[in-house]
Backbone as CSV, one residue per row, in Angstrom:
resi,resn,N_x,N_y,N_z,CA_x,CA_y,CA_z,C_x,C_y,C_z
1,UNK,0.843,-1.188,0.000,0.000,0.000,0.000,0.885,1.247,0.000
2,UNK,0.400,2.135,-0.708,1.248,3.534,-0.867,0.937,4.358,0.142
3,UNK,2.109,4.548,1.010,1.798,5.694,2.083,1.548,7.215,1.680
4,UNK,0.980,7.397,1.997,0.738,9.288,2.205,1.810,9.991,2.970
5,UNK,1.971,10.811,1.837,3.051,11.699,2.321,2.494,13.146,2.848
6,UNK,2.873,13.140,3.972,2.417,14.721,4.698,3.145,15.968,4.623
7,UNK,5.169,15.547,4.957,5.611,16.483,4.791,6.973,15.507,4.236
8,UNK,7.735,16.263,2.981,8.362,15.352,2.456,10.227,16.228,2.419
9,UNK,10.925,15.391,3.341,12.317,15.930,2.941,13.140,15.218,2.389
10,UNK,14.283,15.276,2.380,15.518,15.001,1.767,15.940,13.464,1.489
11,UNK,15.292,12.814,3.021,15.912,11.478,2.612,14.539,10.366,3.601
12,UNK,13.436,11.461,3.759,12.360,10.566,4.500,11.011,11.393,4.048
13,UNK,10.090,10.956,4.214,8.843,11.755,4.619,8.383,11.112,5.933
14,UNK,7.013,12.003,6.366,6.326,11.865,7.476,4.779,11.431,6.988
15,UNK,4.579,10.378,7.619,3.203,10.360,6.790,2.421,9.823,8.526
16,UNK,0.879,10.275,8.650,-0.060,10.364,10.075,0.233,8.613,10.487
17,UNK,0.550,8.530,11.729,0.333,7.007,12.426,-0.831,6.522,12.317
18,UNK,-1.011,5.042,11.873,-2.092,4.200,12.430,-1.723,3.258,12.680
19,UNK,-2.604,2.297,12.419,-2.290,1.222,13.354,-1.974,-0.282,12.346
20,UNK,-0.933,0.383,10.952,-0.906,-0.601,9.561,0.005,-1.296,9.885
21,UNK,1.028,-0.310,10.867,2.678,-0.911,11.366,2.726,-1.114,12.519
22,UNK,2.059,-2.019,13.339,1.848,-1.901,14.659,3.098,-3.465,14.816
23,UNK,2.836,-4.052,14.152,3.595,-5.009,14.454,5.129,-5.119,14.375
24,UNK,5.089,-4.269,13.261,7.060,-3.510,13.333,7.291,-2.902,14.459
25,UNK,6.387,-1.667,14.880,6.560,-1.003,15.972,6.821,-1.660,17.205
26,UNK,5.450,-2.539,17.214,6.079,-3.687,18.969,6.947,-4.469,18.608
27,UNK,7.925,-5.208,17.079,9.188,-5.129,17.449,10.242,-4.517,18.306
28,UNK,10.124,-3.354,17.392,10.931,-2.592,17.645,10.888,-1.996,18.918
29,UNK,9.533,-1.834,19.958,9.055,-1.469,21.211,9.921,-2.308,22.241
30,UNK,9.875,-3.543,21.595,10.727,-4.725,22.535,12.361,-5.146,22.105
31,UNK,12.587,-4.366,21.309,14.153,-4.164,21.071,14.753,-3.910,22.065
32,UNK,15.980,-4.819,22.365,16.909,-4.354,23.927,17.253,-2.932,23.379
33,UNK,18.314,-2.929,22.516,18.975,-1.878,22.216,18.278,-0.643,22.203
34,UNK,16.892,-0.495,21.662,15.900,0.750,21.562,15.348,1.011,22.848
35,UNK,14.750,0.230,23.491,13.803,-0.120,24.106,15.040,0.444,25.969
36,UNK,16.278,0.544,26.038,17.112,1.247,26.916,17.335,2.527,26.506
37,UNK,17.402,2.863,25.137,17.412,4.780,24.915,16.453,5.136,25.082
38,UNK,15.460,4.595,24.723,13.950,5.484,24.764,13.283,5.247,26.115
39,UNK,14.307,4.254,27.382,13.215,4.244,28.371,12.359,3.099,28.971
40,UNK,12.077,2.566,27.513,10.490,1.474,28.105,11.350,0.316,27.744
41,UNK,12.379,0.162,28.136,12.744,-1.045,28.827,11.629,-2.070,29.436
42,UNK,10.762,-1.549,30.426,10.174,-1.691,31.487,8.755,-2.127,31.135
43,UNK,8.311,-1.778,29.577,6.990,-1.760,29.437,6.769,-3.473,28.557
44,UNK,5.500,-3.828,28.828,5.310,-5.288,28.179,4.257,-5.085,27.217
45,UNK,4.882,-5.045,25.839,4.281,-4.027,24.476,4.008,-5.655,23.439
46,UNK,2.465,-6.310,23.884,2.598,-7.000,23.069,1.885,-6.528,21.537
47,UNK,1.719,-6.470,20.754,1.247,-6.402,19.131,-0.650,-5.245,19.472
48,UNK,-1.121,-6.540,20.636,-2.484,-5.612,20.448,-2.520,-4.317,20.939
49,UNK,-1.146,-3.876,22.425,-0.973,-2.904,23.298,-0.602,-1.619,22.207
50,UNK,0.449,-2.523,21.278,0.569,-1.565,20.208,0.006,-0.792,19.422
51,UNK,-1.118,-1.619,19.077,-1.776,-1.026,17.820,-2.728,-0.009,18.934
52,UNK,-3.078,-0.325,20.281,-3.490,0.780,20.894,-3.007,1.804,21.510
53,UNK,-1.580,1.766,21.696,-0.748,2.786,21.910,-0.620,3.998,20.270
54,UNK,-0.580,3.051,19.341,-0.519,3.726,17.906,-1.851,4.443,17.529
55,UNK,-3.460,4.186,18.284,-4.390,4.656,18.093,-4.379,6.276,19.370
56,UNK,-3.615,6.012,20.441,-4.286,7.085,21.266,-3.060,7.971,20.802
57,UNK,-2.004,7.916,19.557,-1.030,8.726,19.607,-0.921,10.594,19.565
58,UNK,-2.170,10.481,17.975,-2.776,11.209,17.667,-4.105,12.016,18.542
59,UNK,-3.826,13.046,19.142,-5.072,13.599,20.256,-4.258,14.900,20.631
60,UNK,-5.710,15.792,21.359,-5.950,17.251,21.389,-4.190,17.346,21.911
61,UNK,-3.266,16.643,22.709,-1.919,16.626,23.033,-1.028,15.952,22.167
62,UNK,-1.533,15.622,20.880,-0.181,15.239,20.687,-0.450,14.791,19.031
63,UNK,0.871,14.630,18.184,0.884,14.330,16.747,1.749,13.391,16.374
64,UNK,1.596,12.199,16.055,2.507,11.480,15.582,2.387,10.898,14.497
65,UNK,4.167,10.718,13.314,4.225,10.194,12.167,4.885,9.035,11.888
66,UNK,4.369,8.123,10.956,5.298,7.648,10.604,6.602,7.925,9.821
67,UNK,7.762,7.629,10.185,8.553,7.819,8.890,9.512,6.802,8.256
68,UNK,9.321,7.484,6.949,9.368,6.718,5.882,10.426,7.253,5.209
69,UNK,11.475,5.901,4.676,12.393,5.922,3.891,12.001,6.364,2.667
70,UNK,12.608,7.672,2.194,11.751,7.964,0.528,12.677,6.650,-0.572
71,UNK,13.589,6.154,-0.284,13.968,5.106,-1.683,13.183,3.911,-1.475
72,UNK,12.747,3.638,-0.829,12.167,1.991,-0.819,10.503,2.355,-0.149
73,UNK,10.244,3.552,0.506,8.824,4.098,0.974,8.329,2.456,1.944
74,UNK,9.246,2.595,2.993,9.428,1.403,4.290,9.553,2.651,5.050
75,UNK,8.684,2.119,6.247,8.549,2.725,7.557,9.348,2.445,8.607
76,UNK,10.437,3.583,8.660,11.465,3.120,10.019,11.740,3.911,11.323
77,UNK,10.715,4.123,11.442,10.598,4.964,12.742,9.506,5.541,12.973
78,UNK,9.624,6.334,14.401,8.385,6.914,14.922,8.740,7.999,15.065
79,UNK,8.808,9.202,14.835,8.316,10.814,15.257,7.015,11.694,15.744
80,UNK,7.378,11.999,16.735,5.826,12.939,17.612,6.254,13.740,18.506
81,UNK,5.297,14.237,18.760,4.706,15.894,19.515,4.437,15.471,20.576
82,UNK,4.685,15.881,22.168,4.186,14.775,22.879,3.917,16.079,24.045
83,UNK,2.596,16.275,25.143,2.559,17.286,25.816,2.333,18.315,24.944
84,UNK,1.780,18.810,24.365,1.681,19.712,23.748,0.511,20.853,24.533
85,UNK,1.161,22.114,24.578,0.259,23.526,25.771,0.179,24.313,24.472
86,UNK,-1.148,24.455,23.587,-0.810,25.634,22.730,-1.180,26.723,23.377
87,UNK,-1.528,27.109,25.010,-1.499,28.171,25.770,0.138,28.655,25.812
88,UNK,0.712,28.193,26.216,2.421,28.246,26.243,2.981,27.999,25.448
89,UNK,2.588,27.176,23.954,3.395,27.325,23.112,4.562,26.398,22.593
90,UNK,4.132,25.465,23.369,5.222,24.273,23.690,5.377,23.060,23.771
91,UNK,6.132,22.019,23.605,6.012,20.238,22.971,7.511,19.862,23.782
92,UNK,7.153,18.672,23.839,8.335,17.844,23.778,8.163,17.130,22.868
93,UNK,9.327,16.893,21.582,9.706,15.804,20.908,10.152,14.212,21.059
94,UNK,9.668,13.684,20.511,10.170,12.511,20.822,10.986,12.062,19.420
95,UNK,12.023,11.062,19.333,11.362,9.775,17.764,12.401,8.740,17.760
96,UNK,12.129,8.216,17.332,13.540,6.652,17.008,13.506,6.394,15.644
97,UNK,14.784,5.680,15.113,14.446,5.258,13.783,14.674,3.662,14.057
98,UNK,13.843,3.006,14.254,13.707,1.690,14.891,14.150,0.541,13.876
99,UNK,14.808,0.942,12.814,15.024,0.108,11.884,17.006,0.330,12.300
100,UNK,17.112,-1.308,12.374,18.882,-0.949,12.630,19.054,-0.343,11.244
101,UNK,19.180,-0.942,10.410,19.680,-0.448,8.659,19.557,0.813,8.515
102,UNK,19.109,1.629,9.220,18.253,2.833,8.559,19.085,4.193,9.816
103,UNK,19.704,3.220,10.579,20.126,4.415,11.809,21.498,5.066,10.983
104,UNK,22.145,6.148,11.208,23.600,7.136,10.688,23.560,7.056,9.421
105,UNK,22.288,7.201,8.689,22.568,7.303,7.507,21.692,8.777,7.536
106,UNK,21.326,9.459,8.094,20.361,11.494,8.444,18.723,11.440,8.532
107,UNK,18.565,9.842,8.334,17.219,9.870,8.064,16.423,10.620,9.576
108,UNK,17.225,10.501,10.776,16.733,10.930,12.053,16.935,12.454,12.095
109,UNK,17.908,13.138,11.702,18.211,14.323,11.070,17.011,14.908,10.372
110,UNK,16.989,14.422,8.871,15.407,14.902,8.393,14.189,14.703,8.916
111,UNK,14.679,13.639,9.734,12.283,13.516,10.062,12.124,14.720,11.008
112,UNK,13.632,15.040,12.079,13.503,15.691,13.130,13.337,17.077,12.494
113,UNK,13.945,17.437,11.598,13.707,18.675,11.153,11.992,19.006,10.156
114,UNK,11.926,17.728,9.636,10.318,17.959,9.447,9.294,18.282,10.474
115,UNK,9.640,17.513,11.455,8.475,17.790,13.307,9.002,19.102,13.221
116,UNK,10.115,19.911,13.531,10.313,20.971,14.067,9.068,22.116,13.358
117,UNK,9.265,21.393,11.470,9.066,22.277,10.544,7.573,22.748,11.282
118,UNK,7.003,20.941,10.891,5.399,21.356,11.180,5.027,21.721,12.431
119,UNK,5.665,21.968,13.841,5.571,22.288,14.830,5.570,23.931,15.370
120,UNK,6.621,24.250,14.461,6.626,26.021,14.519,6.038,26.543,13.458
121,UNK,5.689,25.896,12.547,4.994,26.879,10.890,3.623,26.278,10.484
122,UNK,3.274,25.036,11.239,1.547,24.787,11.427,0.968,24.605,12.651
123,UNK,1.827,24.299,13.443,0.920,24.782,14.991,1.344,25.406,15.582
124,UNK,2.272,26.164,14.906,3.158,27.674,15.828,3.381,27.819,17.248
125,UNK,4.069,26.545,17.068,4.421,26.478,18.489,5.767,27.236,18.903
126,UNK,6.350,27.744,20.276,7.334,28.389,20.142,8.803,27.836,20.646
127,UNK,8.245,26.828,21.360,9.760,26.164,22.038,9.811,24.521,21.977
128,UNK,10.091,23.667,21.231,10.317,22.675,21.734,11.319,21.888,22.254
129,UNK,11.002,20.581,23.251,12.555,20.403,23.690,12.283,18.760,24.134
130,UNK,13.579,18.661,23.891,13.921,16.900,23.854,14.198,16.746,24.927
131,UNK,13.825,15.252,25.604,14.462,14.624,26.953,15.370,13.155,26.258
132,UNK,16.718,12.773,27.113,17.790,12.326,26.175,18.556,12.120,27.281
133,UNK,18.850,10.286,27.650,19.970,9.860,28.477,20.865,10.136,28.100
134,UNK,22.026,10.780,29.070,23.160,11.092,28.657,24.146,10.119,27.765
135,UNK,23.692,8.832,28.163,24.806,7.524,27.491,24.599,7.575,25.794
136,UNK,23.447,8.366,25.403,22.614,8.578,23.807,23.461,9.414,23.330
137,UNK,24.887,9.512,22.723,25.330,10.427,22.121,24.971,10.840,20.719
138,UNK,24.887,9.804,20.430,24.536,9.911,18.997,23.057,10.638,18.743
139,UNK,21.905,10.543,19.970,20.887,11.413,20.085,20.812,12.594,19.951
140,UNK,21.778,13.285,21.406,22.525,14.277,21.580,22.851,15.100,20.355
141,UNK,23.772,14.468,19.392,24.615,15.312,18.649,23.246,15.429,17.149
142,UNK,22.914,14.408,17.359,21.988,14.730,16.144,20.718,15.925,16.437
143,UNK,20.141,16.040,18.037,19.954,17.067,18.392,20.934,18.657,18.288
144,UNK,21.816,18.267,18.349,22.231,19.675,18.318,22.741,20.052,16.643
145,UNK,22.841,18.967,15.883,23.072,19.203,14.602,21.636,20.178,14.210
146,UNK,20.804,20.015,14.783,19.215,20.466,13.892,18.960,21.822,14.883
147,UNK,19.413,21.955,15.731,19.746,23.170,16.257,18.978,23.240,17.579
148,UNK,19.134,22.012,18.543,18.859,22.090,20.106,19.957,22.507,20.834
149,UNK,20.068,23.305,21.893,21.162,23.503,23.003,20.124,22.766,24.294
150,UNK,21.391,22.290,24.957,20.985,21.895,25.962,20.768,22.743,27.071
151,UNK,19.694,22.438,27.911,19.394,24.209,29.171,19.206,23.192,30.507
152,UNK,19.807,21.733,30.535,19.771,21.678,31.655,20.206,20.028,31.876
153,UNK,20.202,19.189,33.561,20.285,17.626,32.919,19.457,17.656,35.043
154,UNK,19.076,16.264,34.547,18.284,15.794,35.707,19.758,14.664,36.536
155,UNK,20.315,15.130,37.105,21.578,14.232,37.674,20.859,12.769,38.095
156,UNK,21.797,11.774,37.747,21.559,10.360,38.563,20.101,9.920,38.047
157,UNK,19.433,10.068,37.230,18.058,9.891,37.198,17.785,8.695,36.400
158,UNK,18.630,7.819,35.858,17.950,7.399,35.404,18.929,6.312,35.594
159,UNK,18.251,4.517,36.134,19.207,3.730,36.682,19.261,2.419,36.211
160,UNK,20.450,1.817,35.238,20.067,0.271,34.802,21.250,-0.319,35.337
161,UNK,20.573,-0.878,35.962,21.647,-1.946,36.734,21.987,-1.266,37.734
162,UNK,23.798,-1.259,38.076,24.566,-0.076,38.820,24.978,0.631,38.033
163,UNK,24.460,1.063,36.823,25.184,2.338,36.010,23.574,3.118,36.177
164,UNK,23.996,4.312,36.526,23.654,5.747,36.682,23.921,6.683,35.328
165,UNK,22.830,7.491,34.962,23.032,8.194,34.084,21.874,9.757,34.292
166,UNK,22.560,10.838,33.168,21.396,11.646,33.735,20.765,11.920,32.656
167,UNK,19.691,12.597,32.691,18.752,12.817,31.973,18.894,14.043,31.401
168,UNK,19.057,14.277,29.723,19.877,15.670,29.201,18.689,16.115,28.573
169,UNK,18.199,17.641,28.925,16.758,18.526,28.129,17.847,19.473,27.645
170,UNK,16.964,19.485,26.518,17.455,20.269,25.483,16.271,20.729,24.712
171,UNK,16.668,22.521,23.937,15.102,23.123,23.659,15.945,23.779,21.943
172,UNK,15.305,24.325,21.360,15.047,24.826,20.129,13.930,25.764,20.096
173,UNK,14.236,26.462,19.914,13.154,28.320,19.913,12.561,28.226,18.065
174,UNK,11.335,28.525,17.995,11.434,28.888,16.419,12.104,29.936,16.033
175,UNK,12.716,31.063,16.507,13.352,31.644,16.004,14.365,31.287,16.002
176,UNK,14.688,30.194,16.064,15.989,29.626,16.042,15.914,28.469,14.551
177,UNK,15.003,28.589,14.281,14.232,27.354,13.242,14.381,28.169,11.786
178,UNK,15.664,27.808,10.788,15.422,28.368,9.715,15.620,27.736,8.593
179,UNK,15.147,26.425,8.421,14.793,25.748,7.495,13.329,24.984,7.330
180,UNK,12.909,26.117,6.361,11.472,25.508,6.740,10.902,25.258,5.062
181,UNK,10.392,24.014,4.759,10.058,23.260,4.060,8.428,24.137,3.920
182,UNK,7.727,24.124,4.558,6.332,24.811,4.393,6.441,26.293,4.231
183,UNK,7.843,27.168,4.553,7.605,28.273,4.107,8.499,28.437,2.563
184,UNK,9.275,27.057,1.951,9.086,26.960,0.237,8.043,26.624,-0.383
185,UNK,7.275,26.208,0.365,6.200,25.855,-0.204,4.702,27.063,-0.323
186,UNK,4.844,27.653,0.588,3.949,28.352,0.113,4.711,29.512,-0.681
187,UNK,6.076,30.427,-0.429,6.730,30.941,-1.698,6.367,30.359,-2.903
188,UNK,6.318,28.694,-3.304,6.044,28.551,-4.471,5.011,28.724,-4.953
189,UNK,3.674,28.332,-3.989,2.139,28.747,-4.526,1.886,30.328,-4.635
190,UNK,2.674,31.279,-3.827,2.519,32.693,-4.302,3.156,32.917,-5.852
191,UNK,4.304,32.246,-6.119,4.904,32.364,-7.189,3.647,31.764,-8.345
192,UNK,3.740,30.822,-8.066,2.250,30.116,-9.197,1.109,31.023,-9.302
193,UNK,0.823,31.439,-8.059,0.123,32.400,-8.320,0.117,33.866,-9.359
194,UNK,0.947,34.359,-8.880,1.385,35.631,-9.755,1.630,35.485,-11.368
195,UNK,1.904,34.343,-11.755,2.204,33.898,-12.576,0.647,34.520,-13.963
């Protein structure tokens, strides 16, 4: 089946979650390796929990996509909006690219910069910010490649085994946001327009 593309960059698009990939997802939910960066280590994610975790994703708090490899249009990861105050203006990000094959090649790079896109230029939001075990470097840096600074860390917080680690927040301002895919896009429909 041909996915729908919502917002389309460089080396992924984002297309709305349901519940088509639920069974990749609770793979990937129960991945050691994933399943210690993101946290839910802890959680018991069988196939049906999934497809209902993948149904309540989308709501008045929150937006989530799939994303999708644009050469082969395979779904390798999850990206979303999570907490969302449009009184304040503000989200936490989440996403993984849950496909080993598919990790250091930017695809986490572009999806993240697509959320940012549609986060400050369709729900105008003004600050968002990532939560990120310190042991996640590769999280980290790909956060700050897309333009997060870090404003703070939760010491000791977070505990597997006897290793201790802390918990690194990090934010991105839209005025800090200047690659935006929806504002070429409507330049081009004014251009078509005038035409």
């Amino acid at each position: 089946m041909k996915q729908l593309q919502k917002l389309v960059g460089e080396k992924c698009f984002l297309t709305p979650v349901d519940d088509s990939s639920a069974d990749i997802v609770a793979e990937w939910s129960n991945d050691l390796d994933l399943s210690i960066k993101t946290g839910d280590i802890s959680d018991m994610i069988t196939y049906d929990l999934q497809k209902q975790y993948l149904h309540e994703m989308n709501s008045s708090r929150g937006y989530a996509f799939y994303i999708v490899d644009k050469t082969n249009e395979k779904v390798v990861g999850v990206a979303r909006l999570m907490r969302i105050s449009f009184i304040n203006r503000n989200a936490v990000m989440g996403m993984f690219i849950g496909d080993k094959n598919n990790r250091s090649r930017g695809i986490g790079t572009d999806a993240s910069m697509l959320l940012l896109d549609f986060a400050f230029n369709v729900l105008n939001l003004r600050n968002i910010m990532v939560e990120i075990f310190s042991f996640n470097k590769a999280s980290i840096n790909m956060c700050r490649k897309c333009g997060f600074k870090e404003i703070g860390r939760r010491r000791k917080a977070i505990l597997y085994g006897k290793n201790e680690f802390d918990e690194v927040y990090m934010d991105i301002l839209s005025e800090e946001f200047d690659n935006s895919i929806i504002d070429k896009q409507i330049k081009k429909i004014e251009e078509n327009n005038n035409v």
